[in-house]
PyMOL CGO cylinders between C-alpha atoms (Angstrom):
from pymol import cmd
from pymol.cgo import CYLINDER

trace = [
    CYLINDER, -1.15, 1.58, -10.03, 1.65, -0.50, -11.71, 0.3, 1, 1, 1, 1, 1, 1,
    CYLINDER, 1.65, -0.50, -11.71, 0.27, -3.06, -13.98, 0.3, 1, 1, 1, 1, 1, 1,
    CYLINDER, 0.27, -3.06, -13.98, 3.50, -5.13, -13.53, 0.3, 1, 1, 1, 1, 1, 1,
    CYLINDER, 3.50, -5.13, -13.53, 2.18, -6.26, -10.25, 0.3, 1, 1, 1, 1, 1, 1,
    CYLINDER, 2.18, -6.26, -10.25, -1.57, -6.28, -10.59, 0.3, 1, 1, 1, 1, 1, 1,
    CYLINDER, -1.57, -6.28, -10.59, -1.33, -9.02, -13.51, 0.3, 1, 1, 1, 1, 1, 1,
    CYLINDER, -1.33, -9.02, -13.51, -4.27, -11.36, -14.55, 0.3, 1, 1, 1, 1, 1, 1,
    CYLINDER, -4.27, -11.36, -14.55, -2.21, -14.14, -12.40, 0.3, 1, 1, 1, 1, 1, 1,
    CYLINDER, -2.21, -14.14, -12.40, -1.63, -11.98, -9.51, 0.3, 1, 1, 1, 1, 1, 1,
    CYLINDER, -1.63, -11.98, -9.51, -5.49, -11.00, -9.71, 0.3, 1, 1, 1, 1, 1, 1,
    CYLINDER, -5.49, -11.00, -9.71, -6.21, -14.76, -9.78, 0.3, 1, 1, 1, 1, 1, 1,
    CYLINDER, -6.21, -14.76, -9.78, -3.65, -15.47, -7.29, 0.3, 1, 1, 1, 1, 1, 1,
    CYLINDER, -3.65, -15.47, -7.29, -5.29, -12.87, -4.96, 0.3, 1, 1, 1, 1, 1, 1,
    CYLINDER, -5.29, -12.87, -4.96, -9.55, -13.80, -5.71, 0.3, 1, 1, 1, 1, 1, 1,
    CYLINDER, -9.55, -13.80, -5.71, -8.03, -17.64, -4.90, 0.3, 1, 1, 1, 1, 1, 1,
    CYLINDER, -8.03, -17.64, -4.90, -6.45, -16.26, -1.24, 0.3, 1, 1, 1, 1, 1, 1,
    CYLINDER, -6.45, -16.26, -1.24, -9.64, -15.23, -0.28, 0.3, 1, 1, 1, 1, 1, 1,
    CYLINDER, -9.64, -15.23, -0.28, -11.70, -17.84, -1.39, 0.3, 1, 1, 1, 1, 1, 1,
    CYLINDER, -11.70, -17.84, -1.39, -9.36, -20.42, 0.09, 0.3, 1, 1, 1, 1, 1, 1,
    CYLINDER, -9.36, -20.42, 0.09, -9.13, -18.52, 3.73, 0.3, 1, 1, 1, 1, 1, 1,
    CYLINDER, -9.13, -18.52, 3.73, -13.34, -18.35, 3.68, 0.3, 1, 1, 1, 1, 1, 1,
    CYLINDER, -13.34, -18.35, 3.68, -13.67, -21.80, 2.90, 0.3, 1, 1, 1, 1, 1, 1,
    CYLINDER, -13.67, -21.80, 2.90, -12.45, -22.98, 5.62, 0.3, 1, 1, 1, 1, 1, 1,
    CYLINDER, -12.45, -22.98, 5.62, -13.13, -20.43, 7.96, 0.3, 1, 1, 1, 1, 1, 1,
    CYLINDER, -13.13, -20.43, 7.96, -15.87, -17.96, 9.04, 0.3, 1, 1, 1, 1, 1, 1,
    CYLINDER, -15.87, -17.96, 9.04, -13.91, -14.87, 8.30, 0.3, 1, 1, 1, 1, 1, 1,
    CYLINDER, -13.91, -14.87, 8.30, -14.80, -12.43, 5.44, 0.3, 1, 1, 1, 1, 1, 1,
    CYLINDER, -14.80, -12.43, 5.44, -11.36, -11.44, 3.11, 0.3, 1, 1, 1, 1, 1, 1,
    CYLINDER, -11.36, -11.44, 3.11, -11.17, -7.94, 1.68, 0.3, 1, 1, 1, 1, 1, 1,
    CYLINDER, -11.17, -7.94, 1.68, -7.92, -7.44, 0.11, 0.3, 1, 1, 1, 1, 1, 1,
    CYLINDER, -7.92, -7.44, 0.11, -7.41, -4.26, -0.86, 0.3, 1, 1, 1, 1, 1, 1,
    CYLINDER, -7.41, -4.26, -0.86, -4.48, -2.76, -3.38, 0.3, 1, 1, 1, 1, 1, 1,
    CYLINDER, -4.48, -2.76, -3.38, -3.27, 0.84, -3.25, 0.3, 1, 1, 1, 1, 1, 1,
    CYLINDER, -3.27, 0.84, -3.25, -0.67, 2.40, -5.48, 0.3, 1, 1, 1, 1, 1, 1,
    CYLINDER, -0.67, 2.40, -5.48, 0.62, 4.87, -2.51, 0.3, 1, 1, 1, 1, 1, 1,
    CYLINDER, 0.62, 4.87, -2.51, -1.23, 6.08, 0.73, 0.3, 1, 1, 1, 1, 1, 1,
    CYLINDER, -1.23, 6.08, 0.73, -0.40, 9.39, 0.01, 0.3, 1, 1, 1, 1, 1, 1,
    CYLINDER, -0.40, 9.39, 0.01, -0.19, 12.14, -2.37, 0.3, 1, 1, 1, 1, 1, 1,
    CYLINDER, -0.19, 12.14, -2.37, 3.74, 12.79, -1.68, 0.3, 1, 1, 1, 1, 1, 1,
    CYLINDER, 3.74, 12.79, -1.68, 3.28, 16.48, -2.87, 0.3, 1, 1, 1, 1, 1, 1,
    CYLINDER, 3.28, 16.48, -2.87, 6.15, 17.26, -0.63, 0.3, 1, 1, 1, 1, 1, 1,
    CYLINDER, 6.15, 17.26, -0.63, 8.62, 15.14, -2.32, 0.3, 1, 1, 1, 1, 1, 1,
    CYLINDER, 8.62, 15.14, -2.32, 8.00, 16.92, -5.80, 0.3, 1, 1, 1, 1, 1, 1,
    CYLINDER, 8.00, 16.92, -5.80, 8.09, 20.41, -4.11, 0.3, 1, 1, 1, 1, 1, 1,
    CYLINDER, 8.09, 20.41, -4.11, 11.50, 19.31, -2.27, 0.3, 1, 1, 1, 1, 1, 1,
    CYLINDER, 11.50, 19.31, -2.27, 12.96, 18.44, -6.19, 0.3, 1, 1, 1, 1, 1, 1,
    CYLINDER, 12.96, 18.44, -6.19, 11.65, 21.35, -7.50, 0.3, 1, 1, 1, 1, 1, 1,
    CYLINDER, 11.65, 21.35, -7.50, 12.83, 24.24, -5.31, 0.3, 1, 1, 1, 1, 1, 1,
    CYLINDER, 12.83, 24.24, -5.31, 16.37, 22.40, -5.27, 0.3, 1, 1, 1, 1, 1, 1,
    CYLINDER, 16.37, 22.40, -5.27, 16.48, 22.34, -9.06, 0.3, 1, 1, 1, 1, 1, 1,
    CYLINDER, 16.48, 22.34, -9.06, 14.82, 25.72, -9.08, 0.3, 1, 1, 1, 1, 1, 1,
    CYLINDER, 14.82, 25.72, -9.08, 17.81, 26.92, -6.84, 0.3, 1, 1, 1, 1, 1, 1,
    CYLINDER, 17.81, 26.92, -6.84, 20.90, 24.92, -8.76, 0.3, 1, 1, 1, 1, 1, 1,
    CYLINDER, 20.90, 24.92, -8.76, 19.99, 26.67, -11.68, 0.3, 1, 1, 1, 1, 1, 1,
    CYLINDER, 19.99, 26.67, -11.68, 19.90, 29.85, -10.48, 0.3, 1, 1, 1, 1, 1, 1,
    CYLINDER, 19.90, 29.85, -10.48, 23.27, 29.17, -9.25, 0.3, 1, 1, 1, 1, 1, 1,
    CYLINDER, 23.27, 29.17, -9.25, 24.36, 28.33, -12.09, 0.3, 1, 1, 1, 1, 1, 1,
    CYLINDER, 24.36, 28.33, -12.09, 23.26, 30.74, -14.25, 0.3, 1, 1, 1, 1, 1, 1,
    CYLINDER, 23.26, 30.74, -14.25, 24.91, 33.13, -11.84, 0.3, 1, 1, 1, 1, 1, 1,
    CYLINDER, 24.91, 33.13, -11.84, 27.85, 31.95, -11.66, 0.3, 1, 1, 1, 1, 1, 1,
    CYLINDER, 27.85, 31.95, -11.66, 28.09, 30.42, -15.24, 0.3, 1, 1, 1, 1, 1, 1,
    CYLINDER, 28.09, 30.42, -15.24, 31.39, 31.41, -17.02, 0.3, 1, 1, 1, 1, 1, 1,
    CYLINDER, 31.39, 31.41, -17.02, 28.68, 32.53, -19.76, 0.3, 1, 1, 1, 1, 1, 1,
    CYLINDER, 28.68, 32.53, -19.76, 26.54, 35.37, -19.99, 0.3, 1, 1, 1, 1, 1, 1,
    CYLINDER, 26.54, 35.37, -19.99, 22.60, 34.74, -19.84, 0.3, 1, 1, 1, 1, 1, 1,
    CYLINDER, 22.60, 34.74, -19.84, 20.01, 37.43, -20.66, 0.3, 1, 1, 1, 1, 1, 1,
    CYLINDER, 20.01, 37.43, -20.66, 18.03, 39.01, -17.60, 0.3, 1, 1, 1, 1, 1, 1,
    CYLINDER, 18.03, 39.01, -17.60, 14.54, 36.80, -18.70, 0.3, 1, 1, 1, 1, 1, 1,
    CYLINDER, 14.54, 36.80, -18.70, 16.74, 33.53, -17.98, 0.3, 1, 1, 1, 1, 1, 1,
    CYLINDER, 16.74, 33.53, -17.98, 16.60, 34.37, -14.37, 0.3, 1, 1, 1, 1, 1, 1,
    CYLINDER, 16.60, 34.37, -14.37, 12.96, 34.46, -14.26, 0.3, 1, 1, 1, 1, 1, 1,
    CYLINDER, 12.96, 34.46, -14.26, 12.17, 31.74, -16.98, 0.3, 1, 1, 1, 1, 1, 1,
    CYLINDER, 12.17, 31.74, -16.98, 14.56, 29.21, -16.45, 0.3, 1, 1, 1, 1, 1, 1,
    CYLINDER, 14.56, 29.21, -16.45, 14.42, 27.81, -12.81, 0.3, 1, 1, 1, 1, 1, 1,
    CYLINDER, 14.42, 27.81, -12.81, 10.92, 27.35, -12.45, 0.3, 1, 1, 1, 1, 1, 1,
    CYLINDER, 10.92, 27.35, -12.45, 10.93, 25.20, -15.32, 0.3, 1, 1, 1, 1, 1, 1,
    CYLINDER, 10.93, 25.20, -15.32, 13.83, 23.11, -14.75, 0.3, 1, 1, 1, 1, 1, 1,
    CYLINDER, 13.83, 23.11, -14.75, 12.30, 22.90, -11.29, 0.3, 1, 1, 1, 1, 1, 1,
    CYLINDER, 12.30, 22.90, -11.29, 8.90, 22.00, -12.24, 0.3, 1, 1, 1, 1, 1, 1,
    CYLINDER, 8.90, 22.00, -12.24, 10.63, 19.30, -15.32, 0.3, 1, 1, 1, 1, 1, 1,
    CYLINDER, 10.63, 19.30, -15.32, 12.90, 17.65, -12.31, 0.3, 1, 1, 1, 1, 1, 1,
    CYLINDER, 12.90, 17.65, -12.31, 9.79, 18.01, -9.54, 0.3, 1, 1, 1, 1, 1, 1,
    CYLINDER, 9.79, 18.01, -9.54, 7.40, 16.19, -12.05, 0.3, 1, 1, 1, 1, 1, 1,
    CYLINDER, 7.40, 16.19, -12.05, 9.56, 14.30, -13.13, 0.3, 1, 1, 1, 1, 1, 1,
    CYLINDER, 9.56, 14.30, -13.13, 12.12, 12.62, -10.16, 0.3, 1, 1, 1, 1, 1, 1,
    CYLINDER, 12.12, 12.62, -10.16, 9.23, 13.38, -8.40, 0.3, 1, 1, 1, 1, 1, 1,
    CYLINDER, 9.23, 13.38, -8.40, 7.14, 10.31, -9.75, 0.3, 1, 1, 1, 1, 1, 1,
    CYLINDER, 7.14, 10.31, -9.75, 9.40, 7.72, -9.09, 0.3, 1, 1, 1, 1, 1, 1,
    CYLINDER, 9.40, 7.72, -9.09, 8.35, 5.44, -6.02, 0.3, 1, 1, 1, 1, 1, 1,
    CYLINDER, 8.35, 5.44, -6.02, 12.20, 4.58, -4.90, 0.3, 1, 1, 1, 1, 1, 1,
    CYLINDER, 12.20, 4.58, -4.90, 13.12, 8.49, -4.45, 0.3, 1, 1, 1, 1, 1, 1,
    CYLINDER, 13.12, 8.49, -4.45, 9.62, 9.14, -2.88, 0.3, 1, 1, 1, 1, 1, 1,
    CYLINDER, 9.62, 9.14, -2.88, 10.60, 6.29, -0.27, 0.3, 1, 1, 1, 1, 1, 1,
    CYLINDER, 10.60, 6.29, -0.27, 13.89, 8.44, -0.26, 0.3, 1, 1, 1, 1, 1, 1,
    CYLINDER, 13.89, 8.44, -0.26, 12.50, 11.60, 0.81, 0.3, 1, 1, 1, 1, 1, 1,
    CYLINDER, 12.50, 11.60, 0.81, 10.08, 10.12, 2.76, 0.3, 1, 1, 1, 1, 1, 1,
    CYLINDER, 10.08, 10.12, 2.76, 11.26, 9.23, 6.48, 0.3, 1, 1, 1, 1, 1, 1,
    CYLINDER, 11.26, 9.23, 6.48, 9.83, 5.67, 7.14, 0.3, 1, 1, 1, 1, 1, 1,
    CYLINDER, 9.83, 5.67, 7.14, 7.42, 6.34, 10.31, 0.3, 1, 1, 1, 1, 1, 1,
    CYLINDER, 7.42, 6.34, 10.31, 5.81, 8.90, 8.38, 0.3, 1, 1, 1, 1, 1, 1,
    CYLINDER, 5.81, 8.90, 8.38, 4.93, 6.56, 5.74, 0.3, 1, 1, 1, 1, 1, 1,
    CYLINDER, 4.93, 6.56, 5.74, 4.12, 4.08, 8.52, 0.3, 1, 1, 1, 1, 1, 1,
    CYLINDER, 4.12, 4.08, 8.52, 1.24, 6.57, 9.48, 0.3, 1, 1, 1, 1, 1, 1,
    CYLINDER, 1.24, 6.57, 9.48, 0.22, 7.01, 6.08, 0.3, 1, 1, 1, 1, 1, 1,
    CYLINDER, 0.22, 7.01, 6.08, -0.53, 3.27, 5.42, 0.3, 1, 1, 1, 1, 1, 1,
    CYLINDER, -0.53, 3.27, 5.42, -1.78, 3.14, 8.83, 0.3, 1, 1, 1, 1, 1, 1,
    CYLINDER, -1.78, 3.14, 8.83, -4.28, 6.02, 8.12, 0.3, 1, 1, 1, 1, 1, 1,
    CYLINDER, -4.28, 6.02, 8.12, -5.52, 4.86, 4.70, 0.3, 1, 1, 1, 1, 1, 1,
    CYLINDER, -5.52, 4.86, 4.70, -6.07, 1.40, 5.93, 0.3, 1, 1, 1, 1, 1, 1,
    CYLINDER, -6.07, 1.40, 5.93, -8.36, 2.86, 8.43, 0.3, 1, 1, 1, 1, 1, 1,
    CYLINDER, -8.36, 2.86, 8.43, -10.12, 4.70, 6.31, 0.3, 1, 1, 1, 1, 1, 1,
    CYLINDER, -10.12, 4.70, 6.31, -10.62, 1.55, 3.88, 0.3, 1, 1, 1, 1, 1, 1,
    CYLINDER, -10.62, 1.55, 3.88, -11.41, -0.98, 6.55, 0.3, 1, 1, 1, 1, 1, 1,
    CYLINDER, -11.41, -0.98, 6.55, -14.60, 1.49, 7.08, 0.3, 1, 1, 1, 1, 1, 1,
    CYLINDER, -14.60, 1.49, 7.08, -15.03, 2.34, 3.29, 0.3, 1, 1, 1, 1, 1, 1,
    CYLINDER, -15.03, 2.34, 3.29, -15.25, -1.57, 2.47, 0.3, 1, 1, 1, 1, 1, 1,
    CYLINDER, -15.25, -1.57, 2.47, -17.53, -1.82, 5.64, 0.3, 1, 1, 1, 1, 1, 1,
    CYLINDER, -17.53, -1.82, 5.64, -15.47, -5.29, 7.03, 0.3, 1, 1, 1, 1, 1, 1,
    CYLINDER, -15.47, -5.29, 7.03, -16.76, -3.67, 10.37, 0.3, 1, 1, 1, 1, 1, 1,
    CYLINDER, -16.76, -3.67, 10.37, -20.27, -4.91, 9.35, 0.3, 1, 1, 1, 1, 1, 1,
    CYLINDER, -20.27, -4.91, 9.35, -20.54, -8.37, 9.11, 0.3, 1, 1, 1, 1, 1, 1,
    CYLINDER, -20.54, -8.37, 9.11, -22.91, -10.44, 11.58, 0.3, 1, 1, 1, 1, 1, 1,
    CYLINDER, -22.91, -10.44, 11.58, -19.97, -11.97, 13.07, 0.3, 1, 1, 1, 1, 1, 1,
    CYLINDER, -19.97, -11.97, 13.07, -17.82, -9.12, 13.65, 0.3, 1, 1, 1, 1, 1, 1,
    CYLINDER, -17.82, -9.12, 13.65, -15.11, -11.64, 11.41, 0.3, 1, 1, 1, 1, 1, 1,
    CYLINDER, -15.11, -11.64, 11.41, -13.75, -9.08, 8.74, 0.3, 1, 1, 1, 1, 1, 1,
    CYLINDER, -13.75, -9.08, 8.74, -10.08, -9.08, 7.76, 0.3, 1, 1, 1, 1, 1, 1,
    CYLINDER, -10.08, -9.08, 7.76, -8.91, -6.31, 5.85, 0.3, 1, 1, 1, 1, 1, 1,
    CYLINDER, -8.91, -6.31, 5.85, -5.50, -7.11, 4.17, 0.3, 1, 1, 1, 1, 1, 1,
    CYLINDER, -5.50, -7.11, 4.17, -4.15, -3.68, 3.18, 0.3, 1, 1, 1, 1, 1, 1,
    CYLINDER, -4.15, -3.68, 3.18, -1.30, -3.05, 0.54, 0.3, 1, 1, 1, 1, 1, 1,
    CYLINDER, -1.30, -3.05, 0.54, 0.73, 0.12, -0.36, 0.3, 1, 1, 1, 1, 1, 1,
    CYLINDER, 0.73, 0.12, -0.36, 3.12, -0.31, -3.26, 0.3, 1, 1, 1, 1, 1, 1,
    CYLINDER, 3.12, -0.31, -3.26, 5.01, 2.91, -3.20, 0.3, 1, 1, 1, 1, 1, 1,
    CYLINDER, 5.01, 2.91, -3.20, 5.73, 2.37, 0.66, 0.3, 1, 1, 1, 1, 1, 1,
    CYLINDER, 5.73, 2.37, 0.66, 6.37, -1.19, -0.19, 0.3, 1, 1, 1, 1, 1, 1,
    CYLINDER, 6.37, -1.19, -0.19, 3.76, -2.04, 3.80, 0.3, 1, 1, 1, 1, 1, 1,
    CYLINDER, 3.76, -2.04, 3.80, 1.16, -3.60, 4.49, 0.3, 1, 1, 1, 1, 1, 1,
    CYLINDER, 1.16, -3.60, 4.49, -1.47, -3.30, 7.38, 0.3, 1, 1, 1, 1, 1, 1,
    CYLINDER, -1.47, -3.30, 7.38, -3.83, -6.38, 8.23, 0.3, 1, 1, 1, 1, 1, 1,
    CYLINDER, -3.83, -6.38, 8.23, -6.84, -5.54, 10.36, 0.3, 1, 1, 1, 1, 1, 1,
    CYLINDER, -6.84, -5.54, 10.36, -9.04, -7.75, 12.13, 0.3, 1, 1, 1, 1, 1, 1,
    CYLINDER, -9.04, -7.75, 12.13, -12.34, -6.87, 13.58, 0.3, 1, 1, 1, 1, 1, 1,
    CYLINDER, -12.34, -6.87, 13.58, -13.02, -7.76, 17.25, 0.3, 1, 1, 1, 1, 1, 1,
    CYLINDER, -13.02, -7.76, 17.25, -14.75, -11.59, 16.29, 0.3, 1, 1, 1, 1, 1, 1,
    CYLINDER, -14.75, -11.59, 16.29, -11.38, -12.75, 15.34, 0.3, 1, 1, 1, 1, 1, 1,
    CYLINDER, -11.38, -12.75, 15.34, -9.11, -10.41, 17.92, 0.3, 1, 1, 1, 1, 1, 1,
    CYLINDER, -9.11, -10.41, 17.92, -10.86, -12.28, 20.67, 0.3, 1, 1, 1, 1, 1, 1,
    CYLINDER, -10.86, -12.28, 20.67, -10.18, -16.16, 19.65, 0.3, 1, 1, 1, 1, 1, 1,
    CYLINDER, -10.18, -16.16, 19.65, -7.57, -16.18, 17.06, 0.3, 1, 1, 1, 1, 1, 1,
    CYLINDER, -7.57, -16.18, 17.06, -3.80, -17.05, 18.82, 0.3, 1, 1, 1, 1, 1, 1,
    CYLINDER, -3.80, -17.05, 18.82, -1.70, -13.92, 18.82, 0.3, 1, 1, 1, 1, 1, 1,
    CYLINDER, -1.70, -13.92, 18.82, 1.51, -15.41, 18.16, 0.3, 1, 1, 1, 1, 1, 1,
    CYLINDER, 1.51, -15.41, 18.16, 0.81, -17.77, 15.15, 0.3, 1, 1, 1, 1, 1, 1,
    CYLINDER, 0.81, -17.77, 15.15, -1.12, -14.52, 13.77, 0.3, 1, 1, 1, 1, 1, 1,
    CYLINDER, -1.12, -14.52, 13.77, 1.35, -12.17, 14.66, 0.3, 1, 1, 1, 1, 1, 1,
    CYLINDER, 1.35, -12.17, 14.66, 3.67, -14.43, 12.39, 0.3, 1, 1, 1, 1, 1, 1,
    CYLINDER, 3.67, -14.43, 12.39, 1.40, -14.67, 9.53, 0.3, 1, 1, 1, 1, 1, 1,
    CYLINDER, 1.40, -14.67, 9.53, 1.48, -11.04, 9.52, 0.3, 1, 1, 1, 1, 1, 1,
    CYLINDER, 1.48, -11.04, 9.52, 4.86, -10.68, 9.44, 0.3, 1, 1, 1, 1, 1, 1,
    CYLINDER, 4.86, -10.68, 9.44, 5.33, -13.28, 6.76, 0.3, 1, 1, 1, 1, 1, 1,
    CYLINDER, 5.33, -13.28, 6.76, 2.95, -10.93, 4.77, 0.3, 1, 1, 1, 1, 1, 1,
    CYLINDER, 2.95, -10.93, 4.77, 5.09, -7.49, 5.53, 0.3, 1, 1, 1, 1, 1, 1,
    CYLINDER, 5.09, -7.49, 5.53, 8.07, -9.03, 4.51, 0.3, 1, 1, 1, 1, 1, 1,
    CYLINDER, 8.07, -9.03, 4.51, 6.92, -10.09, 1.39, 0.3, 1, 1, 1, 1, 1, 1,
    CYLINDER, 6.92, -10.09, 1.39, 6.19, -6.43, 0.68, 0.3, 1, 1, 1, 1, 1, 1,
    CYLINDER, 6.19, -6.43, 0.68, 9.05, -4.88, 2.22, 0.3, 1, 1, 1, 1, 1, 1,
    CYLINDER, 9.05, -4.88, 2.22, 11.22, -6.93, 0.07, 0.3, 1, 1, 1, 1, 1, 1,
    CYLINDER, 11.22, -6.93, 0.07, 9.10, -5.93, -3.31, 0.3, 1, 1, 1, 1, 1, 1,
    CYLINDER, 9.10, -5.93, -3.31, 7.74, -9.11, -3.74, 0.3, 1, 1, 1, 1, 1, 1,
    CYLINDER, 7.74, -9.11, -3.74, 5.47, -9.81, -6.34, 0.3, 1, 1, 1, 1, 1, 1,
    CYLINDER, 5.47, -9.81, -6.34, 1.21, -9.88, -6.19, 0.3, 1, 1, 1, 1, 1, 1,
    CYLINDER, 1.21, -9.88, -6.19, 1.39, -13.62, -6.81, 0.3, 1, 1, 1, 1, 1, 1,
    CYLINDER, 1.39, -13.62, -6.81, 3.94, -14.39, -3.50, 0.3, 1, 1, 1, 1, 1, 1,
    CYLINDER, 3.94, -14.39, -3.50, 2.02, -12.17, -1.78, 0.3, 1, 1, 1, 1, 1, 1,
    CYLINDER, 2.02, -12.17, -1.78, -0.68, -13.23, -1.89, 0.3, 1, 1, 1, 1, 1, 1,
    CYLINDER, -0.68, -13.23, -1.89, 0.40, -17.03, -0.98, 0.3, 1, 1, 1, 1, 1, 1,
    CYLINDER, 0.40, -17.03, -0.98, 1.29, -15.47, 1.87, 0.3, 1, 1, 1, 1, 1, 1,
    CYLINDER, 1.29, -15.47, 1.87, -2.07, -13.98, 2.93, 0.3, 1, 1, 1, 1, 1, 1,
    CYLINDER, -2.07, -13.98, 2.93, -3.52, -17.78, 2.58, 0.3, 1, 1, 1, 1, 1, 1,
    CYLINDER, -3.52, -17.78, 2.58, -1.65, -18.26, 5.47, 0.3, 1, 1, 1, 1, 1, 1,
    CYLINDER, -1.65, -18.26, 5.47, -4.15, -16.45, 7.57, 0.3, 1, 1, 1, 1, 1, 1,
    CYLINDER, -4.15, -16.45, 7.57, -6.84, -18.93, 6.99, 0.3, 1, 1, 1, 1, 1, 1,
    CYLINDER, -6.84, -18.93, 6.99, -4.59, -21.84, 8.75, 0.3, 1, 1, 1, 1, 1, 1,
    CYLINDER, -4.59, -21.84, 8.75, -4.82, -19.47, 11.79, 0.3, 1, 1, 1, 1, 1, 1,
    CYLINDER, -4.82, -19.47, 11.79, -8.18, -18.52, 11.76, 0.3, 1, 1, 1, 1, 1, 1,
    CYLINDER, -8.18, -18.52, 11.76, -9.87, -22.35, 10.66, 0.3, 1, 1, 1, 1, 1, 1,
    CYLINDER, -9.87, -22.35, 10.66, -8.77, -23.94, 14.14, 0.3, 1, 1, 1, 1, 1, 1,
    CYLINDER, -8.77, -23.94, 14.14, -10.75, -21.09, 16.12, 0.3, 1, 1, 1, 1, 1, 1,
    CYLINDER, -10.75, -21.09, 16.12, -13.26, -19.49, 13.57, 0.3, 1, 1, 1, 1, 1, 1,
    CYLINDER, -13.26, -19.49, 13.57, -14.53, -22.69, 11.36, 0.3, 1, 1, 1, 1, 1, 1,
    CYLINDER, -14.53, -22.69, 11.36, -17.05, -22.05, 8.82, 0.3, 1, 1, 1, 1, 1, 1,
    CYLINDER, -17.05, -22.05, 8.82, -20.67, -22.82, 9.82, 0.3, 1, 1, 1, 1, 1, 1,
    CYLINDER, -20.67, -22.82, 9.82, -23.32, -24.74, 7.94, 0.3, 1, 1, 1, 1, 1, 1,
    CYLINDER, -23.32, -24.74, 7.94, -24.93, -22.22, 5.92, 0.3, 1, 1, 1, 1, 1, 1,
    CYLINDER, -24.93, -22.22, 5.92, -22.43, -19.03, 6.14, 0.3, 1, 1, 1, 1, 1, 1,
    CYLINDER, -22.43, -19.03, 6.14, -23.57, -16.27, 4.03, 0.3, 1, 1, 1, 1, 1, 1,
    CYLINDER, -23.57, -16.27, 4.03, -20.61, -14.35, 2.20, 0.3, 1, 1, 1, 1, 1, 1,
    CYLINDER, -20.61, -14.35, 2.20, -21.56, -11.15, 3.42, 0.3, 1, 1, 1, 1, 1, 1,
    CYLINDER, -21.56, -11.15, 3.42, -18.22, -8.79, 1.80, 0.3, 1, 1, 1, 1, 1, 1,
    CYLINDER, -18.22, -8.79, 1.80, -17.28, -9.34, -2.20, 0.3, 1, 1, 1, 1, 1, 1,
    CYLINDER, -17.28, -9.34, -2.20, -14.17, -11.33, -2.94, 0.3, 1, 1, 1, 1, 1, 1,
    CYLINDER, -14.17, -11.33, -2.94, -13.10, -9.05, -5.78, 0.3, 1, 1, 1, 1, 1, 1,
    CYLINDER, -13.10, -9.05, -5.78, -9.83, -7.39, -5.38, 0.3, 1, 1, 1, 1, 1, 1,
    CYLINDER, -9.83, -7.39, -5.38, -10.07, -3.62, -4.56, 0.3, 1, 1, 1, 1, 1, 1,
    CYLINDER, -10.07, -3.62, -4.56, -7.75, -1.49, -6.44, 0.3, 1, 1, 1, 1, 1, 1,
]
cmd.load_cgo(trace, "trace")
């Protein structure tokens, strides 16, 4: 995970989100950080076998004259050197990558961590799960069936998209997660916090 955007202010930024959306509401925060949502395998095989091919190429049509072992030797390391290599970077893996497929990869993985984290299992049904992929540069925000039922779709649904834009444009941890306090001015007008709420999920950042 890039520690350019996981700084010790975006950390705070992000602990200070949650707090500030529990205090005044009954919901329970997780905000979770991923570096991708997938393995992109595919995009380094893609590189390779291209690089793996050019060289051949060249090497048969090169005005010069290469020994036989070339053939064999050469492309697959140039292949693997470019595959590793271009392979790693997050704006040619977004590239490669066709963006409904990367849709369903954040959309999978937040799935999977909304029931990892267990948000599912507060008393209340009130868990929020405010997912975050850098490499696909998306976000997914999940909310259990306590807040689906009373919170106001549209002033949600705008919250939301205040928090996707923010990562579709690369913005920083800190702006986002401004952003994500937003949630809590939804959710305080429908879900207030009781007299003696228990904080039933951590506040710590998962990354």
């Amino acid at each position: 995970m890039p520690r350019s955007y996981l700084t010790d202010s975006a950390r705070k930024a992000f602990t200070e989100a949650i707090t500030r959306c529990e205090v005044c509401s009954a919901a329970e925060i997780v905000v979770a950080v991923r570096g991708r949502a997938h393995s992109y395998l595919h995009v380094n095989l893609i590189l390779g076998m291209v690089a793996a091919l050019a060289t051949t190429a060249f090497l048969l049509y090169s005005p010069w004259v290469f020994p036989l072992w070339s053939f064999l030797v050469d492309p697959p390391i140039v292949g693997a050197l470019i595959g590793g290599g271009l392979g790693s970077i997050t704006g040619v893996r977004r590239v490669l990558t066709p963006a409904s497929l990367r849709a369903r990869w954040v959309e999978r993985d937040a799935l999977a961590t909304f029931a990892e984290k267990r948000v599912a299992d507060t008393s209340g049904r009130t868990g929020v799960l405010v997912y975050i992929a850098l490499t696909e540069r998306r976000t997914a925000v999940i909310a259990d069936r306590g807040v689906r039922d009373v919170v106001p779709a549209g002033p949600w649904a705008e919250a939301v998209a205040c928090i996707e834009r923010v990562a579709a444009g690369g913005g920083d941890g800190a702006t986002l997660a401004r952003e994500i306090e937003r949630l809590g001015d939804c959710l305080a007008p429908v879900l207030p916090r009781a007299a003696g709420d228990l904080n039933e999920l951590s506040d710590e950042l998962s990354c």
